[in-house]
PQR file of N, CA, C, O and H, with PARSE charges and radii, in Angstrom:
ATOM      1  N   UNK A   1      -8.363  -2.768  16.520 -0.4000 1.5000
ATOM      2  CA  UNK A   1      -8.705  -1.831  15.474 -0.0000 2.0000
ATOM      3  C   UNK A   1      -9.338  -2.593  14.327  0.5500 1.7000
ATOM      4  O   UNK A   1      -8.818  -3.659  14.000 -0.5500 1.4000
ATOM      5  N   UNK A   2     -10.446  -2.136  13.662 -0.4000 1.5000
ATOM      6  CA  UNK A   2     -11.216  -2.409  12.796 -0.0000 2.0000
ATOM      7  C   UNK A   2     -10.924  -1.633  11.614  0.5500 1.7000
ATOM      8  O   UNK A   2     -11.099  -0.417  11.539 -0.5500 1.4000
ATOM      9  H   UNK A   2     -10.869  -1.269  13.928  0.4000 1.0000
ATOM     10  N   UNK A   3     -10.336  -2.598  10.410 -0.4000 1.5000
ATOM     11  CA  UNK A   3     -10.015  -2.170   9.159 -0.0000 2.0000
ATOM     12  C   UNK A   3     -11.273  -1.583   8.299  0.5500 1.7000
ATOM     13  O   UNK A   3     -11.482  -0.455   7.852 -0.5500 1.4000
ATOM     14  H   UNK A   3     -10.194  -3.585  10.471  0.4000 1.0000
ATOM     15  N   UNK A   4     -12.014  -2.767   8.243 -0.4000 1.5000
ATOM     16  CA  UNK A   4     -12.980  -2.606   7.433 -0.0000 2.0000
ATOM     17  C   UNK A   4     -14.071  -2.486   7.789  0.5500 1.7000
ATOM     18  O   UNK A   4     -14.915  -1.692   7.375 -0.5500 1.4000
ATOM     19  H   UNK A   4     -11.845  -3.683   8.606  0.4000 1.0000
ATOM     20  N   UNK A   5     -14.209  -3.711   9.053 -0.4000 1.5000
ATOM     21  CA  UNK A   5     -15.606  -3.826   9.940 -0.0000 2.0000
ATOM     22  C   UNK A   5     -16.721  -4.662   9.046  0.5500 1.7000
ATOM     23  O   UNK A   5     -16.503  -5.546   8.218 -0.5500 1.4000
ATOM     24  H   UNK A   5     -13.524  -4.357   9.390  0.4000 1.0000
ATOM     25  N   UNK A   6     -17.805  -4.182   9.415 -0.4000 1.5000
ATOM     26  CA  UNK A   6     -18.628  -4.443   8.300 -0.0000 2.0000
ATOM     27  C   UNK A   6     -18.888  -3.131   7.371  0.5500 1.7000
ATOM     28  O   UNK A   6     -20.039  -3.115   6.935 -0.5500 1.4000
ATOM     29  H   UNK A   6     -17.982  -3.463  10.087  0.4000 1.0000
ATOM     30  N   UNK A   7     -18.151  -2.120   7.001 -0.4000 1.5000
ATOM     31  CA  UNK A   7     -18.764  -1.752   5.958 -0.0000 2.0000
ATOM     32  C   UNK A   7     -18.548  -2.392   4.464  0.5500 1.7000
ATOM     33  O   UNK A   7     -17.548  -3.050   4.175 -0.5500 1.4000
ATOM     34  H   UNK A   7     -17.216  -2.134   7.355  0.4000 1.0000
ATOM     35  N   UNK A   8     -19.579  -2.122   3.588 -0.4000 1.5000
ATOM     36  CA  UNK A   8     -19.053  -2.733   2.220 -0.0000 2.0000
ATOM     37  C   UNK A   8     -17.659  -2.210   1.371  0.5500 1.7000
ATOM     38  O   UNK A   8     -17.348  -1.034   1.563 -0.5500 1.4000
ATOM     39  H   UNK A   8     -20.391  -1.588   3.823  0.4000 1.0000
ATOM     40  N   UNK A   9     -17.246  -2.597   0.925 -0.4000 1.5000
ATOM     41  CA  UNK A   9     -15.996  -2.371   0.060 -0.0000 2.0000
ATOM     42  C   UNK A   9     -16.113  -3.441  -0.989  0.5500 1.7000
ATOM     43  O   UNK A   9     -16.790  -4.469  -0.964 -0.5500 1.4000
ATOM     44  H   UNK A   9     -17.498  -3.552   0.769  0.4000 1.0000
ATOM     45  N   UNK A  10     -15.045  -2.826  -2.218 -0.4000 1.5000
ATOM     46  CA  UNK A  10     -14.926  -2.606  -3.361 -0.0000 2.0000
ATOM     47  C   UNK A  10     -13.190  -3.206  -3.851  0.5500 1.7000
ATOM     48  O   UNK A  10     -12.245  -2.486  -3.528 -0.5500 1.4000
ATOM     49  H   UNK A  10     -14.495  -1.991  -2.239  0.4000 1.0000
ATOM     50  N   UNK A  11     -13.001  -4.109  -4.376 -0.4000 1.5000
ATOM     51  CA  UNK A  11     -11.706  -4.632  -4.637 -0.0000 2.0000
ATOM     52  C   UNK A  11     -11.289  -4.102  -6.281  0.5500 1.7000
ATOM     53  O   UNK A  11     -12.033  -4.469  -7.190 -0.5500 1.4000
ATOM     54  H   UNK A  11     -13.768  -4.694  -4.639  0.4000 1.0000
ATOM     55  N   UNK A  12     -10.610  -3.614  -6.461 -0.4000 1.5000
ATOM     56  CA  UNK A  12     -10.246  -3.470  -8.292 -0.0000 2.0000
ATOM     57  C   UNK A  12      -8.633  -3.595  -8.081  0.5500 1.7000
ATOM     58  O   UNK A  12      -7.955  -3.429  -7.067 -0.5500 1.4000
ATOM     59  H   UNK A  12     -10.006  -3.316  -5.723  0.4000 1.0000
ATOM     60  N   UNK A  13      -8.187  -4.031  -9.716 -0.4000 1.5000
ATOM     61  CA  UNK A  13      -6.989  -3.908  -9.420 -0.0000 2.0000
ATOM     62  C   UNK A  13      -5.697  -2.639  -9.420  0.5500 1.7000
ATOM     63  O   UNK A  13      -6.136  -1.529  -9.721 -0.5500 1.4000
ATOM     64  H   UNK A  13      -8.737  -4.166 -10.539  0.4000 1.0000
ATOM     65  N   UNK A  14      -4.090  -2.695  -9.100 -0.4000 1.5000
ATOM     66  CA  UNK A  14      -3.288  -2.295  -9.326 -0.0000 2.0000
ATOM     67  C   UNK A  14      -3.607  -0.861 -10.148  0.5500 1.7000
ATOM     68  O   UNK A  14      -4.020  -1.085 -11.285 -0.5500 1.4000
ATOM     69  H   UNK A  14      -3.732  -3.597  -8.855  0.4000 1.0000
ATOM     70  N   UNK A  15      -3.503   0.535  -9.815 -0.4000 1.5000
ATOM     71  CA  UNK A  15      -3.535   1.362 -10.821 -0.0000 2.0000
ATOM     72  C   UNK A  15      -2.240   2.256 -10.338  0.5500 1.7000
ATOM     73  O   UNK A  15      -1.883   2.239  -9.160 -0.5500 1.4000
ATOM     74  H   UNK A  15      -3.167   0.717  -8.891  0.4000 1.0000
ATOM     75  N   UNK A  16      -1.609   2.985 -11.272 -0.4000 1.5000
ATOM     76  CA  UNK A  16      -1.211   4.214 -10.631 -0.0000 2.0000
ATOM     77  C   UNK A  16      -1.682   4.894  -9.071  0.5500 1.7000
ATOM     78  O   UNK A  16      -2.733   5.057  -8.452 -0.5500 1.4000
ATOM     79  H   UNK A  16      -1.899   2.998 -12.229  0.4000 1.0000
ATOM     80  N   UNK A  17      -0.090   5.195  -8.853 -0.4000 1.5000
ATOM     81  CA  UNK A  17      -0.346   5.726  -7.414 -0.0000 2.0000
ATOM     82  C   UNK A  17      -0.524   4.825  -6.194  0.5500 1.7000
ATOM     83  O   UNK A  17      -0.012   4.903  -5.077 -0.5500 1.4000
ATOM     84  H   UNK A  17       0.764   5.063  -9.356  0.4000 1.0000
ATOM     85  N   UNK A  18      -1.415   3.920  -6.724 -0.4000 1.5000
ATOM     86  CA  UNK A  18      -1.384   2.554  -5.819 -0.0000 2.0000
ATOM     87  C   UNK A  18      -0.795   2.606  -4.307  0.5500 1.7000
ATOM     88  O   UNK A  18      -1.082   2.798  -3.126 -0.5500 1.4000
ATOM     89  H   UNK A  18      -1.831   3.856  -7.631  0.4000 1.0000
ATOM     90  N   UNK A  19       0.601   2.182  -5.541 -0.4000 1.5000
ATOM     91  CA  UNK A  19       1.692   1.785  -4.243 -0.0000 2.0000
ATOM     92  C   UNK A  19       2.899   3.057  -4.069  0.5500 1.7000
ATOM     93  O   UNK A  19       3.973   2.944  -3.479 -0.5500 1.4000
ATOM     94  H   UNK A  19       0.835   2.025  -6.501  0.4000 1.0000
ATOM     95  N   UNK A  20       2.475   4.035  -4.629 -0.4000 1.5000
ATOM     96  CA  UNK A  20       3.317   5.454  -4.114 -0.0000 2.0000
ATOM     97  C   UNK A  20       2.036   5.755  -2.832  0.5500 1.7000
ATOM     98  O   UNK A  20       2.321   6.156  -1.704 -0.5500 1.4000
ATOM     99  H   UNK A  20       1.602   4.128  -5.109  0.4000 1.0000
ATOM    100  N   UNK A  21       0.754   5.490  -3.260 -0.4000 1.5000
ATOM    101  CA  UNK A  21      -0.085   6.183  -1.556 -0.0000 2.0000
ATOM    102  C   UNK A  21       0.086   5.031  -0.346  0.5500 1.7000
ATOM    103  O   UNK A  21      -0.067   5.319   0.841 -0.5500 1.4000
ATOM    104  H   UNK A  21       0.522   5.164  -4.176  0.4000 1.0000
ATOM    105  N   UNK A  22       0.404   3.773  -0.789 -0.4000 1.5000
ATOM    106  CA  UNK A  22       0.685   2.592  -0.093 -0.0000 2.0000
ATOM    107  C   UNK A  22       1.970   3.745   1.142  0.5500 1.7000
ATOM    108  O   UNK A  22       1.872   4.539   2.077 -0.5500 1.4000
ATOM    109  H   UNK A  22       0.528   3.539  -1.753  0.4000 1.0000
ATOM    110  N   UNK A  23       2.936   3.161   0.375 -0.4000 1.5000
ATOM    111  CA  UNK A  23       3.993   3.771   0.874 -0.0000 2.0000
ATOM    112  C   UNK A  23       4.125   5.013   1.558  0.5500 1.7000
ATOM    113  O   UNK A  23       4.796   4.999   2.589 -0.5500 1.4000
ATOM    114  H   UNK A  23       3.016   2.516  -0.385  0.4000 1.0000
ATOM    115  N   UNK A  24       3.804   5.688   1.323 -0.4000 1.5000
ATOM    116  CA  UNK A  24       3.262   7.287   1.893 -0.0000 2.0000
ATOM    117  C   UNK A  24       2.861   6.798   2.883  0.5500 1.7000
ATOM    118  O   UNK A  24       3.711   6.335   3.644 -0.5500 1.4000
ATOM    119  H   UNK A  24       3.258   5.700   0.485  0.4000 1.0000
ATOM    120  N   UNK A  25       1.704   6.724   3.190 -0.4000 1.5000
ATOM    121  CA  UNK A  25       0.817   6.570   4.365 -0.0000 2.0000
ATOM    122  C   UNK A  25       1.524   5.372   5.414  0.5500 1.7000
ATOM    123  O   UNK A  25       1.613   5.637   6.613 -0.5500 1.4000
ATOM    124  H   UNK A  25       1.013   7.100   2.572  0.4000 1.0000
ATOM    125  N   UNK A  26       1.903   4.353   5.007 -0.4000 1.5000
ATOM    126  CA  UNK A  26       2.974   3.488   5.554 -0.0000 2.0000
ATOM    127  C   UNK A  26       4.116   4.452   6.680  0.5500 1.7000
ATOM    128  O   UNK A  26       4.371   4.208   7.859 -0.5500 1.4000
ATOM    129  H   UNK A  26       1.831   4.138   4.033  0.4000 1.0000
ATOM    130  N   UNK A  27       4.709   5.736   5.687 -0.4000 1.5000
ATOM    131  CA  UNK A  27       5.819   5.832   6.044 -0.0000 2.0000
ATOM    132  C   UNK A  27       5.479   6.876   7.344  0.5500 1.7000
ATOM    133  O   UNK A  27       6.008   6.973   8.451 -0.5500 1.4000
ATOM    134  H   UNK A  27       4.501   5.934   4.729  0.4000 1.0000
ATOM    135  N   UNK A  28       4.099   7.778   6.563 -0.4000 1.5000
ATOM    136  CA  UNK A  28       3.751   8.345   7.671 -0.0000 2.0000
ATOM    137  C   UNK A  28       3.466   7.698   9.310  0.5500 1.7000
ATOM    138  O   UNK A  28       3.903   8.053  10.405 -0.5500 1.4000
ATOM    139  H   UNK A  28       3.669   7.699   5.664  0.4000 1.0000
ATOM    140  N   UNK A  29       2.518   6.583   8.890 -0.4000 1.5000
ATOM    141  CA  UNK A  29       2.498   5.945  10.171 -0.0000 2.0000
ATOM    142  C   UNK A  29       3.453   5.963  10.801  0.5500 1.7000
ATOM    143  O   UNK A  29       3.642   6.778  11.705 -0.5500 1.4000
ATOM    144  H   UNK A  29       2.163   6.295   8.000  0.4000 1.0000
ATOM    145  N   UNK A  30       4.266   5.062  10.459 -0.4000 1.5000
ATOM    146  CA  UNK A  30       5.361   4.593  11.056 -0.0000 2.0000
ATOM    147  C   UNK A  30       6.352   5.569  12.002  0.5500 1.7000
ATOM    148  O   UNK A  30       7.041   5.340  12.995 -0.5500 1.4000
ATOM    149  H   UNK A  30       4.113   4.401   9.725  0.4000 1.0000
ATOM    150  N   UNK A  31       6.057   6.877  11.128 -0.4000 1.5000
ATOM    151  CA  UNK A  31       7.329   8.501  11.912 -0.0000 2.0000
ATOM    152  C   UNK A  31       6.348   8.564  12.762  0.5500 1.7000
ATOM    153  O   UNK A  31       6.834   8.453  13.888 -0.5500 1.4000
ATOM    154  H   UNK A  31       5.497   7.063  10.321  0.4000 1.0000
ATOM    155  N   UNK A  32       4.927   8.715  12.822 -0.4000 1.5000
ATOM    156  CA  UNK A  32       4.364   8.921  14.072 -0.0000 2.0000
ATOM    157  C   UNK A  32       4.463   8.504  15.135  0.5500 1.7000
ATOM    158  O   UNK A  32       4.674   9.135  16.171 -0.5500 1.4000
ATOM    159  H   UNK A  32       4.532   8.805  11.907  0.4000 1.0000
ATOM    160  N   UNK A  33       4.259   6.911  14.927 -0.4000 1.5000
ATOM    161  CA  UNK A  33       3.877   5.781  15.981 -0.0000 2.0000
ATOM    162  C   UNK A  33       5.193   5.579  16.473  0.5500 1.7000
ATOM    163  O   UNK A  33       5.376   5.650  17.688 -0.5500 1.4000
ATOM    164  H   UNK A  33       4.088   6.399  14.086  0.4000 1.0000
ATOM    165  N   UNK A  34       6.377   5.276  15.503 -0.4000 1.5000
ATOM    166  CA  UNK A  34       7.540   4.600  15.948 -0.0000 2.0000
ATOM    167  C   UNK A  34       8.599   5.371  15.864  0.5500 1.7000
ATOM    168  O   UNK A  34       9.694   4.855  16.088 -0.5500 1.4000
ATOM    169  H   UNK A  34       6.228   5.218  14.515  0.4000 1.0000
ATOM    170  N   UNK A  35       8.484   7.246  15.410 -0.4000 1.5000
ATOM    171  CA  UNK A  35       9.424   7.253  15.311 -0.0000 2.0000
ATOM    172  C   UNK A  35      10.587   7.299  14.077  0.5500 1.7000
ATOM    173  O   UNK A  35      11.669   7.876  13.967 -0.5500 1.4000
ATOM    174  H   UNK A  35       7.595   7.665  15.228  0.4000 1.0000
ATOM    175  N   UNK A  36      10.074   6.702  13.506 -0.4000 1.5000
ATOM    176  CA  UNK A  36      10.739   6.252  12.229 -0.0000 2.0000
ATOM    177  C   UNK A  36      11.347   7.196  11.121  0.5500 1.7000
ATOM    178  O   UNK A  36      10.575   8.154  11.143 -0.5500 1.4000
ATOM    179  H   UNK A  36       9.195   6.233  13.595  0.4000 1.0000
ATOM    180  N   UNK A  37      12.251   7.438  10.220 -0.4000 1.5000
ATOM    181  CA  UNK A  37      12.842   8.421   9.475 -0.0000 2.0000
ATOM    182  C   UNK A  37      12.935   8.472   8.088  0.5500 1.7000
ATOM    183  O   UNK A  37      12.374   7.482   7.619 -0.5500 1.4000
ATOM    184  H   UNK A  37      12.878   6.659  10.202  0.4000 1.0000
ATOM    185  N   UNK A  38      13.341   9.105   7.334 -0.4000 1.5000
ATOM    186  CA  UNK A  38      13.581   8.924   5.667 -0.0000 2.0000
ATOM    187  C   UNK A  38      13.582   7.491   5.538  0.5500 1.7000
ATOM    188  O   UNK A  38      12.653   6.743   5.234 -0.5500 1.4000
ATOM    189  H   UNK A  38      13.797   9.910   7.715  0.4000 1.0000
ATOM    190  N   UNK A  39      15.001   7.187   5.872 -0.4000 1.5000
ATOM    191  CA  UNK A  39      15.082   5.724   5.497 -0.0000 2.0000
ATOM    192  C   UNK A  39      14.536   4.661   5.815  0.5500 1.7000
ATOM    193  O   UNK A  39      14.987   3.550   5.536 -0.5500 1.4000
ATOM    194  H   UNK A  39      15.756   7.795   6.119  0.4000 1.0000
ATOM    195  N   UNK A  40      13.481   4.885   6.449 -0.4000 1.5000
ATOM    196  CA  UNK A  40      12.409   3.560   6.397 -0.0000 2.0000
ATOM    197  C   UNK A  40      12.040   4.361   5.111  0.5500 1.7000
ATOM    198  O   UNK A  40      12.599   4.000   4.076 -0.5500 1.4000
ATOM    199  H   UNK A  40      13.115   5.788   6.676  0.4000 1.0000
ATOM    200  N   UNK A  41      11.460   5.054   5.072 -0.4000 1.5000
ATOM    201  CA  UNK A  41      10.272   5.316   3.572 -0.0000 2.0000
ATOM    202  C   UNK A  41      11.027   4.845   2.191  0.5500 1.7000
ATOM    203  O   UNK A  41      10.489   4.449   1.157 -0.5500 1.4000
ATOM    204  H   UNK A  41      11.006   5.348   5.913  0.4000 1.0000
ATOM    205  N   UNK A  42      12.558   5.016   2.494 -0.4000 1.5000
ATOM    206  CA  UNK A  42      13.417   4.776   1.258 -0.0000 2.0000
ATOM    207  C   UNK A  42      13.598   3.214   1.414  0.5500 1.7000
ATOM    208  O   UNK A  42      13.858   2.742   0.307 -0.5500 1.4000
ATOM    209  H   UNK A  42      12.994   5.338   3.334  0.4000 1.0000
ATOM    210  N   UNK A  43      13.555   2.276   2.367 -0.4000 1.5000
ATOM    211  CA  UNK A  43      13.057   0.879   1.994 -0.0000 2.0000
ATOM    212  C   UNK A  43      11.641   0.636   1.720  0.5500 1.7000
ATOM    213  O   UNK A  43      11.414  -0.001   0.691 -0.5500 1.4000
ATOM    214  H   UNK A  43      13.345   2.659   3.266  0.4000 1.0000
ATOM    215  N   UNK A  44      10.598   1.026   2.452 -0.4000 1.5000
ATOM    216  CA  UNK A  44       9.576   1.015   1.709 -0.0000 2.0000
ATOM    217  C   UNK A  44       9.233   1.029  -0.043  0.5500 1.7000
ATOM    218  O   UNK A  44       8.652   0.242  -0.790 -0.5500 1.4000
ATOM    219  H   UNK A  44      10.783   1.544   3.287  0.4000 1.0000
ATOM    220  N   UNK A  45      10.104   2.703  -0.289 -0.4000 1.5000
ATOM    221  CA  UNK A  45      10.110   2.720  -1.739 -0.0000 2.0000
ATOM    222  C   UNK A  45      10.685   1.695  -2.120  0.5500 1.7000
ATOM    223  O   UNK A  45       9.844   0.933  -2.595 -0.5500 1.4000
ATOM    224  H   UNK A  45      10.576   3.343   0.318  0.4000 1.0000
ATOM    225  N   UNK A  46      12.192   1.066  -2.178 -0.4000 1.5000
ATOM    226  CA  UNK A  46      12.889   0.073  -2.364 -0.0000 2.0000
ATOM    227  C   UNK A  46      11.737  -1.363  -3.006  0.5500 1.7000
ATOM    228  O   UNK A  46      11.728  -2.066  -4.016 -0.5500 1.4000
ATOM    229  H   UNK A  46      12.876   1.685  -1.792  0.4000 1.0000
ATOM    230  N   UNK A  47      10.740  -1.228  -1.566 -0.4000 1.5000
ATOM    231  CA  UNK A  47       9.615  -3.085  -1.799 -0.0000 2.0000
ATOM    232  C   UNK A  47       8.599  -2.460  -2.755  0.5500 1.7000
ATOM    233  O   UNK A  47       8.073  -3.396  -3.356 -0.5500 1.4000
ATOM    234  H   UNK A  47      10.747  -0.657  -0.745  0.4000 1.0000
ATOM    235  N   UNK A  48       8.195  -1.537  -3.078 -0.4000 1.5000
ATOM    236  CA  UNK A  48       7.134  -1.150  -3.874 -0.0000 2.0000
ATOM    237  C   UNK A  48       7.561  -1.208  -5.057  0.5500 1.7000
ATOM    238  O   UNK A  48       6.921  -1.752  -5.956 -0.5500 1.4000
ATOM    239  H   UNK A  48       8.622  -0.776  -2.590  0.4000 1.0000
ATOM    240  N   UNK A  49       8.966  -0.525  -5.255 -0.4000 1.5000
ATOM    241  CA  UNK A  49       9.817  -0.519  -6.756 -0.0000 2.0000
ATOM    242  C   UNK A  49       9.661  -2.048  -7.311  0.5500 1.7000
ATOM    243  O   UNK A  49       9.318  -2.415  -8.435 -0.5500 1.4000
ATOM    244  H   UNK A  49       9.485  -0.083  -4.524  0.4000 1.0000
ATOM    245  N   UNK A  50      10.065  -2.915  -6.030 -0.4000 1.5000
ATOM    246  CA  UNK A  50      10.476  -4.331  -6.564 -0.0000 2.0000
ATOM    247  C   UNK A  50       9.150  -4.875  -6.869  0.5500 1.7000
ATOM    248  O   UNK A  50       9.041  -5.097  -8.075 -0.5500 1.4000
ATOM    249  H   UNK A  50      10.343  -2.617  -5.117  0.4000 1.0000
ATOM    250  N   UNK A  51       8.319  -5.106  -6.329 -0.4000 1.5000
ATOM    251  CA  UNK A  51       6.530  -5.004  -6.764 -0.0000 2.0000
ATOM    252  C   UNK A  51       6.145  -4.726  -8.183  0.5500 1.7000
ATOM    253  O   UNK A  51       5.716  -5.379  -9.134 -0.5500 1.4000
ATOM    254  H   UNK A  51       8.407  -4.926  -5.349  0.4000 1.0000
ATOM    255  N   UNK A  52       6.425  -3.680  -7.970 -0.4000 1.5000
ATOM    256  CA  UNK A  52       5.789  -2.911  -9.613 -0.0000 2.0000
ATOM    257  C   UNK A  52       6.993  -3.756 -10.880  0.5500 1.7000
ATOM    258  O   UNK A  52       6.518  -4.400 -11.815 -0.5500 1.4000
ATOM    259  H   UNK A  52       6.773  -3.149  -7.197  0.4000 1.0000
ATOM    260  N   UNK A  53       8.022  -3.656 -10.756 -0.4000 1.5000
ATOM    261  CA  UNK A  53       9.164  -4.450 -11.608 -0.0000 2.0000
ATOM    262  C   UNK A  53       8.840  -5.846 -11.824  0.5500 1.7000
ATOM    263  O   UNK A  53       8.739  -6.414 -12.911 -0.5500 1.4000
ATOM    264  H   UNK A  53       8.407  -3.132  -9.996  0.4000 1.0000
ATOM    265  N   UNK A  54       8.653  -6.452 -10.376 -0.4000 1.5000
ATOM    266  CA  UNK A  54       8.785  -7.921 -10.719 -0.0000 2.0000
ATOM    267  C   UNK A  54       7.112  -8.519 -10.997  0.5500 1.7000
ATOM    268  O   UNK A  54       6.830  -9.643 -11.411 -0.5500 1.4000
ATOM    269  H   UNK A  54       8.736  -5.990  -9.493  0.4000 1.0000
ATOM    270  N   UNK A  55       6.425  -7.741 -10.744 -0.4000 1.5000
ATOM    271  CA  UNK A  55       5.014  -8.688 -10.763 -0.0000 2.0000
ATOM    272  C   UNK A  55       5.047  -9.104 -12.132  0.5500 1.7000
ATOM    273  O   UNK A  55       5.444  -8.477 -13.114 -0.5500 1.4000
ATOM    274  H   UNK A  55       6.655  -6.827 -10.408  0.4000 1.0000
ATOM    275  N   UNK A  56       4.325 -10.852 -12.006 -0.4000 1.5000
ATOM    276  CA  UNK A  56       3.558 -11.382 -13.179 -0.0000 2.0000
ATOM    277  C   UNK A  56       2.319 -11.199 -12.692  0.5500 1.7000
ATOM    278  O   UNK A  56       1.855 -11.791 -11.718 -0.5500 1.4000
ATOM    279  H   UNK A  56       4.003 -11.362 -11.209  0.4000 1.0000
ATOM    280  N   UNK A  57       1.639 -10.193 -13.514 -0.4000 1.5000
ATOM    281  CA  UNK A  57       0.639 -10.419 -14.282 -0.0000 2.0000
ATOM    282  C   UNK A  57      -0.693 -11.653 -14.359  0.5500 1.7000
ATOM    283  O   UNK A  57      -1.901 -11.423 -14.330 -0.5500 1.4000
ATOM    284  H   UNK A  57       2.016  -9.712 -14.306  0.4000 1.0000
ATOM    285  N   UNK A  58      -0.031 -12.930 -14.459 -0.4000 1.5000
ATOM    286  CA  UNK A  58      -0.573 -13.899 -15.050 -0.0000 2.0000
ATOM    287  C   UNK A  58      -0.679 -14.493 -13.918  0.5500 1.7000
ATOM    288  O   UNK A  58      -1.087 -15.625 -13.657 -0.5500 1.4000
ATOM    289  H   UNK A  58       0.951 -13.117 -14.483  0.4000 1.0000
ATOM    290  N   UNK A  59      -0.328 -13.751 -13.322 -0.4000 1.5000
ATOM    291  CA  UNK A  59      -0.147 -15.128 -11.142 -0.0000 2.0000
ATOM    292  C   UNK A  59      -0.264 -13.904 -10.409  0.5500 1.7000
ATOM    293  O   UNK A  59      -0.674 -14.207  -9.289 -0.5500 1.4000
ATOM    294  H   UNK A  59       0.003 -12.832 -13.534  0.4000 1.0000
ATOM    295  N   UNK A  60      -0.154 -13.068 -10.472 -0.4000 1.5000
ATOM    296  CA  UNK A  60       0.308 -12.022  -9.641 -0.0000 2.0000
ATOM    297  C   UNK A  60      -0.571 -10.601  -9.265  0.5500 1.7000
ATOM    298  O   UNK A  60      -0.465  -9.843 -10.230 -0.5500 1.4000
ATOM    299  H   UNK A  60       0.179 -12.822 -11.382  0.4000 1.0000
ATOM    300  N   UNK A  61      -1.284 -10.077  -8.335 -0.4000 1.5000
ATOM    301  CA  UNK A  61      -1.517  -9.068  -9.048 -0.0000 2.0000
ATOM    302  C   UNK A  61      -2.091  -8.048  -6.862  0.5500 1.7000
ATOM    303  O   UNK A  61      -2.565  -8.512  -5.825 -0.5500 1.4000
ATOM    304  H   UNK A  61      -1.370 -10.693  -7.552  0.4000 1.0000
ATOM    305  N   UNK A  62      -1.687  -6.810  -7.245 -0.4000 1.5000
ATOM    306  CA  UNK A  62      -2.850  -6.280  -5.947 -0.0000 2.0000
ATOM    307  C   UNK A  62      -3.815  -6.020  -6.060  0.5500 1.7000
ATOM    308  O   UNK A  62      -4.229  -5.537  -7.114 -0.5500 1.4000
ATOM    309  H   UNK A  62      -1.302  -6.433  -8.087  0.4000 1.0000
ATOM    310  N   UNK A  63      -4.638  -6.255  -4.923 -0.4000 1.5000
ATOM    311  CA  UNK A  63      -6.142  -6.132  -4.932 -0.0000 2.0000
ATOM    312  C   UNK A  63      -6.395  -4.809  -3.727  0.5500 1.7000
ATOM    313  O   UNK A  63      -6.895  -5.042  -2.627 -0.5500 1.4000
ATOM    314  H   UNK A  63      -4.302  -6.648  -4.068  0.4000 1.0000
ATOM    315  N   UNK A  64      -6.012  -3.603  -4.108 -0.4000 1.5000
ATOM    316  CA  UNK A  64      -6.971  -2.340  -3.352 -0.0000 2.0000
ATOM    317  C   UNK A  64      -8.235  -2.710  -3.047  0.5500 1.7000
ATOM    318  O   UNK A  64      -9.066  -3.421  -3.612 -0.5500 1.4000
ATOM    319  H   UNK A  64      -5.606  -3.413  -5.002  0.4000 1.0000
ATOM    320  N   UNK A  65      -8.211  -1.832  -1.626 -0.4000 1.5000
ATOM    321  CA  UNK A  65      -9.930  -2.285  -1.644 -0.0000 2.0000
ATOM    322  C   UNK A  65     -10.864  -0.756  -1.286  0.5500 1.7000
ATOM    323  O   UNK A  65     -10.245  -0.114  -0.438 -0.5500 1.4000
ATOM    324  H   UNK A  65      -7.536  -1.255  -1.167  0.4000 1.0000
ATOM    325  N   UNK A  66     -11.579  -0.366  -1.524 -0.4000 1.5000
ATOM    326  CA  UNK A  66     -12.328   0.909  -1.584 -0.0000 2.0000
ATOM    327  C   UNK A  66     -13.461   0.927  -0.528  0.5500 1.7000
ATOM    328  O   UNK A  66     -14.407   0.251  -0.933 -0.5500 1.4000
ATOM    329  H   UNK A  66     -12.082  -0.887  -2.214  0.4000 1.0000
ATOM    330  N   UNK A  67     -13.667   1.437   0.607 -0.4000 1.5000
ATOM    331  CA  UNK A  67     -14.644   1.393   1.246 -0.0000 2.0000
ATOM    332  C   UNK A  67     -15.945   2.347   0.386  0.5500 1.7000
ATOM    333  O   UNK A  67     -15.810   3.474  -0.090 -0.5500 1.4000
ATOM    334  H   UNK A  67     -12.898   1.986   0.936  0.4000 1.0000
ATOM    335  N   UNK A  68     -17.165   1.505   0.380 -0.4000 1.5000
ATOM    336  CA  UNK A  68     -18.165   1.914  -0.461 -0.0000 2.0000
ATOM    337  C   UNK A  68     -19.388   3.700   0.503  0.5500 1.7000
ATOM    338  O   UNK A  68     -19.999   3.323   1.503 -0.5500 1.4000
ATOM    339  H   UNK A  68     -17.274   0.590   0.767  0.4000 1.0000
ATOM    340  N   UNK A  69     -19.455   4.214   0.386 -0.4000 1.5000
ATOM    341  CA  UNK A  69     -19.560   5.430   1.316 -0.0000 2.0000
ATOM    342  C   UNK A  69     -21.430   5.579   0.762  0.5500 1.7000
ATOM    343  O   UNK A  69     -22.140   6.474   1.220 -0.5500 1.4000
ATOM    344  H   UNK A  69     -18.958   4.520  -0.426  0.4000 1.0000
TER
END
């Protein structure tokens, strides 16, 4: 499977929603493919919480990437 491929994309950082659509779509996968239930999504939430809390800033940061259309 091809993430990106060659199309162009677009990196910016960390905004709102981010890592609540991270997680979402994560959790969805996962009930599809594997099966999976609430409580995966509620550890998921769990690593995203700790993300958003603990990041520095100054070392630290996510890079979304936007496929350019």
């Amino acid at each position: 499977m091809r993430v990106l491929g060659n199309a162009p994309f677009t990196l910016r950082e960390t905004c709102i929603d981010d890592v609540g659509w991270a997680i979402h779509r994560q959790a969805l996968s996962y009930a599809r493919e594997q099966g999976r239930d609430i409580m995966f999504e509620a550890l998921l939430a769990g690593i995203g919480a700790a993300f958003i809390r603990k990041v520095d800033p100054g070392g630290e940061r996510g890079w979304p990437a936007r496929l350019r259309r």
